[in-house]
C-alpha positions in Angstrom: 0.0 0.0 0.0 0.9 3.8 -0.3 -0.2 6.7 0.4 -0.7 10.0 -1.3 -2.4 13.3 -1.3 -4.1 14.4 -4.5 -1.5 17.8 -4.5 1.3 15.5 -4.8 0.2 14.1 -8.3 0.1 17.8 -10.3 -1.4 20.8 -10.3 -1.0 21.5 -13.8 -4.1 20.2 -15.0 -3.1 17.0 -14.9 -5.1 13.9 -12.9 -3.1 10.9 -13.5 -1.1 9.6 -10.2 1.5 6.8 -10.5 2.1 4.4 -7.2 5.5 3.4 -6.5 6.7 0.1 -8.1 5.8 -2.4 -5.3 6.6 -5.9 -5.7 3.7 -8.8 -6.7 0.4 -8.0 -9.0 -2.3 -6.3 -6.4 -2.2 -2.7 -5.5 -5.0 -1.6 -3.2 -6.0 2.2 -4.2 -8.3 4.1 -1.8 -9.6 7.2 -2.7 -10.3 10.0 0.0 -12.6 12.7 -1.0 -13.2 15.8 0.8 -16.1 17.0 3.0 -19.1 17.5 1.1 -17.5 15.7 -2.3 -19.8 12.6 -3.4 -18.1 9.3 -4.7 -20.7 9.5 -7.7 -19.3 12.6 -8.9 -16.2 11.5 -9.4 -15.1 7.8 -11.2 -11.3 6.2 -11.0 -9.6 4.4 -14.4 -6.3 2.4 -14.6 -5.2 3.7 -18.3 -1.4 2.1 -18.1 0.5 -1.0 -16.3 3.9 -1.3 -16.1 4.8 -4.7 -15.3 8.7 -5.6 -14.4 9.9 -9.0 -14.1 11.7 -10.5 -11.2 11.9 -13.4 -9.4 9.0 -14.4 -7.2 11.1 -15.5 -4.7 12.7 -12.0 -4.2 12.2 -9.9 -1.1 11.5 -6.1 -1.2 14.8 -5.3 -0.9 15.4 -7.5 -4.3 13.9 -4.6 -6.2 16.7 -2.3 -5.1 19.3 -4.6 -6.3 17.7 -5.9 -9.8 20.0 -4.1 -11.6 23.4 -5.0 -10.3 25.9 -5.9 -12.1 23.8 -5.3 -15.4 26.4 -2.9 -16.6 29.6 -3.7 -18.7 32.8 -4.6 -17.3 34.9 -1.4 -17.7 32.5 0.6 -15.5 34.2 1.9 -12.3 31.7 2.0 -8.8 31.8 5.5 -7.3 33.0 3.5 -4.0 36.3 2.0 -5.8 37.6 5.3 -6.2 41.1 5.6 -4.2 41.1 8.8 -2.3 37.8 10.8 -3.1 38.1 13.9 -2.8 35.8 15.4 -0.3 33.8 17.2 -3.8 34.0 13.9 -5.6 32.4 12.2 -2.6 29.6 15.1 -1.9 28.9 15.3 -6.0 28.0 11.2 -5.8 25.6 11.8 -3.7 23.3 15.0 -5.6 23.1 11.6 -8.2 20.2 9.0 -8.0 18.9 6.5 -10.6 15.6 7.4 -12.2 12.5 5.0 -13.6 9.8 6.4 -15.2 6.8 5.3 -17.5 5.5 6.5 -21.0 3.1 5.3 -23.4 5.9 2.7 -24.3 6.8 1.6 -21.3 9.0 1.9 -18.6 12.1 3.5 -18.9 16.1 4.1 -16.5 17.8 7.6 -16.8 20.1 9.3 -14.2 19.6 12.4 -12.5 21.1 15.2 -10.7 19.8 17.6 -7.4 20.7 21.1 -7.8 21.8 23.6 -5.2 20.0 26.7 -5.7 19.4 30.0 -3.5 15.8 29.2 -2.5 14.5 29.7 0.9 13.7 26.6 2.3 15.7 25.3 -0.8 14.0 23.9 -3.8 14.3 20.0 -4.9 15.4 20.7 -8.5 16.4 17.9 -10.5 18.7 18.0 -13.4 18.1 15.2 -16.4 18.0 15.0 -20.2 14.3 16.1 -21.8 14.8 13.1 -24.3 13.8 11.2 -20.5 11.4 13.2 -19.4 10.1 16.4 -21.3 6.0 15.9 -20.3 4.1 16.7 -17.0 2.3 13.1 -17.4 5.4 11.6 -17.4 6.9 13.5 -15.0 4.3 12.7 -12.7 5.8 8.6 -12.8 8.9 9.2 -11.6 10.8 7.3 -9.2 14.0 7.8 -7.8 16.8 6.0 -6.1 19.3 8.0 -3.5 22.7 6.5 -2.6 22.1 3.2 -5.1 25.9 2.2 -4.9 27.5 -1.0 -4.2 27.9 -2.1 -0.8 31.6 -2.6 -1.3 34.2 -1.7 -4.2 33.1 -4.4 -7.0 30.6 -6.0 -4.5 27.2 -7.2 -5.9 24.8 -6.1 -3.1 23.1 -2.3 -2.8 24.3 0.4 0.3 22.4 -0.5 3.0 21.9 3.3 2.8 20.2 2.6 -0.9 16.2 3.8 -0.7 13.9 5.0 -3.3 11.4 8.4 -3.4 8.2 8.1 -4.9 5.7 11.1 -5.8 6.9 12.0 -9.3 8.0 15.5 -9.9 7.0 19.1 -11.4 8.4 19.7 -15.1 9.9 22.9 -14.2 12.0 23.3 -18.2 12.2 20.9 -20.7 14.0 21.6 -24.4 14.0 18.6 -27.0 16.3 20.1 -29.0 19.0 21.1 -26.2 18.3 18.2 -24.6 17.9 19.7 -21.0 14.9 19.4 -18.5 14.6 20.4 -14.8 12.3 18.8 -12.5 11.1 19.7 -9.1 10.7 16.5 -7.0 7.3 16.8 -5.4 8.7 15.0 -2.0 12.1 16.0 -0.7 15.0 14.0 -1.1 16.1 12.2 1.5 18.6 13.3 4.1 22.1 13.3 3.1 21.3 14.0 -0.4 23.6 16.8 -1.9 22.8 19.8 -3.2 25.3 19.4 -7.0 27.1 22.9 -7.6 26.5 24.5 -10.8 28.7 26.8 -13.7 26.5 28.8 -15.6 29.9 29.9 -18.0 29.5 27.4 -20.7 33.5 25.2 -20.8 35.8 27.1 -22.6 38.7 24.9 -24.1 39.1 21.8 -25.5 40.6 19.0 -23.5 39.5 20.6 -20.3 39.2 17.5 -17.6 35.6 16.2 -17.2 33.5 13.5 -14.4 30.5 11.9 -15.0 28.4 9.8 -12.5 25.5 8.1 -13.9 23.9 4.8 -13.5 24.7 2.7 -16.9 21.8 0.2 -17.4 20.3 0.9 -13.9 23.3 -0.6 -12.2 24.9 1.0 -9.1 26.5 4.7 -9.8 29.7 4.5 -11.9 31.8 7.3 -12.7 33.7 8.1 -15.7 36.6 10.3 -16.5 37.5 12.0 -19.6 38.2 15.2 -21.4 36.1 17.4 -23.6 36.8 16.9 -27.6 34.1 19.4 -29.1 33.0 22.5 -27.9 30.0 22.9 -30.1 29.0 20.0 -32.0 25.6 18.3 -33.0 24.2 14.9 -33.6 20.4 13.7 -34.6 19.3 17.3 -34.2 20.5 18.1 -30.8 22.5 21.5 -30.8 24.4 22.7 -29.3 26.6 19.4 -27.5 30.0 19.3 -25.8 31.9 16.0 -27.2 33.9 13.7 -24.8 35.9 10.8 -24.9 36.5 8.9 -21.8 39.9 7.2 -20.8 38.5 5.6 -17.6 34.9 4.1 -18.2 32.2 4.7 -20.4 28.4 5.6 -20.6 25.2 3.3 -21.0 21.8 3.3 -21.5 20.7 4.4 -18.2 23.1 6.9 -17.7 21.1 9.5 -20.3 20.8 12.6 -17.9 23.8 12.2 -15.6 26.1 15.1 -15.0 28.8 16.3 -16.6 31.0 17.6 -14.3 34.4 19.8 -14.1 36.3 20.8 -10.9 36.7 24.0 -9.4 39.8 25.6 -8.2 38.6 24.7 -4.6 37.6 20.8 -5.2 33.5 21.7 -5.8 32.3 19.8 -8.4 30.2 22.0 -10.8 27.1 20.5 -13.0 28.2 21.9 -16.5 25.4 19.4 -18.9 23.8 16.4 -19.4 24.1 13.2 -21.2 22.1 12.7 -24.7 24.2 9.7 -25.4 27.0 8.5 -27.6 29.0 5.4 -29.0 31.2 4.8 -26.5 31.5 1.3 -25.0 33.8 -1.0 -23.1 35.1 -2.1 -26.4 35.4 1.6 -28.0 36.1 3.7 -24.8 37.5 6.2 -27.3 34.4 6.7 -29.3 32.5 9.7 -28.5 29.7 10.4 -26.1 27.8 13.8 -26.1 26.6 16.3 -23.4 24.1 19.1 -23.3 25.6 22.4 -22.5 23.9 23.9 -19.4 24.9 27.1 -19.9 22.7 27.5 -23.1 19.6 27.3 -21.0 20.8 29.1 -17.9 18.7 32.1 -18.6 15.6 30.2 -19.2 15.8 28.7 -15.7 18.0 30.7 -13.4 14.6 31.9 -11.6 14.2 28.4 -10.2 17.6 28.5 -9.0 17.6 31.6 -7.0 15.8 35.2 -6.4 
């Protein structure tokens, strides 16, 4: 069972609600109506199932470990890093594995919390608008907080590993720039971080880049690379930074995830987003390709801050 107030679906208009994904087929739905509101007035439809497979021996915490070790063998777990830097570290965690429904079914991206100005502070949520660029789906997202392994190359989940239900508001979405921000409509939980942010868009090839992302769902990975392209294009997305890793790669899954560079004091700053790439275990030096956040920065720097 879950529980949910109608505000927490949308108020854009929308009325569809997504539950959580809960393990077995029945999910009891109970609808509250408020005083003076009359259960004929109002009638309740199921227009889309998303049904994932797994074992039905597995426990509840099975379905936060589904994914392990789904994604390919050059992928590095953010808990194998030797020495993490204290902004390495604090970056990790603004990063949590997304799952979300369309009208095709259900789908993994990654995504990353942004600090902002905002008093109390806003739950923004960066990702890629090829992911999510509608309200309705929007409104089915689910997301998982500190989903890394246990231990470096271990195949069980944090026991600090939980998921947030509740969807989120599309705050910005642009197809062709590839960027979206979403609000989370329940707060992330604590210890999540805050990612810091560059609005200057990078200015020089082969300037040192992160990215932390969950490839096919797994546990977060990071990557490490350098920029190749400071304004390039592919399938209609303009305008892209190009990377090629030398340490890991990207995935499906990992669409969204930060790209991140390192200020002069150790903060890692948010700089775009992954559309995606050819880069694989097998052709690491193939490129991937990033949506510049500092294109869009002016379109939504009045969610970040008065």
């Amino acid at each position: 069972m879950f529980e949910q107030s109608g505000t927490s679906f949308s108020t854009s208009g929308s009325d569809i609600g997504w539950s959580p994904t809960v393990n077995g087929d029945t999910l009891l739905v109970e609808l509250s109506l408020p005083a003076g509101q009359y259960p004929q007035n109002f009638s309740l439809s199921v227009p889309q199932l998303s049904h994932l497979d797994i074992s039905p021996t597995a426990s509840p915490r099975d379905m936060m470990t589904i994914a392990i070790g789904e994604s390919d063998s050059c992928q590095n777990d953010v808990v194998c890093r030797a020495n993490p830097t204290a902004g390495f570290t604090s970056a990790s965690k603004a990063v949590a594995r997304m799952v979300f429904t369309t009208s095709q079914g259900s789908f993994l991206c990654t995504g990353t919390l942004l600090n902002n100005t905002n008093t109390p502070k806003r739950n923004l949520f960066w990702t890629a608008a090829h992911c999510i660029s509608t309200q309705t789906v929007a409104n089915s997202l689910q997301t998982y907080w500190f989903y890394d392994a246990a231990s470096c190359n271990g195949n069980t989940a944090s026991a600090q590993a939980t998921t947030l239900t509740g969807g989120a508001f599309l705050r910005h979405a642009n197809t062709t720039r590839d960027t979206a921000l979403l609000e989370l409509k329940t707060a992330p939980p604590s210890g999540a971080f805050y990612a810091a942010w560059n609005s200057a868009a990078i200015g020089a090839t082969g300037t040192s880049i992160i990215g932390i992302h969950h490839p096919s769902g797994d546990v977060k990975k990071y990557s490490l690379g350098s920029v190749t392209g400071l304004n390039t294009s592919i399938d209609g997305k303009t305008p892209l930074y190009r990377v090629v890793w030398n340490d890991g790669v990207t995935e499906g899954g990992s669409s969204g995830s930060a790209l991140f560079t390192v200020a002069s004091g150790g903060a890692y700053q948010l700089r775009g987003g992954l559309y995606g790439g050819y880069s694989y275990c097998t052709a690491q030096s193939d490129p991937d390709y990033y949506s510049r956040f500092s294109d869009v920065y002016s379109t939504i720097s009045s969610f970040l801050g008065p």
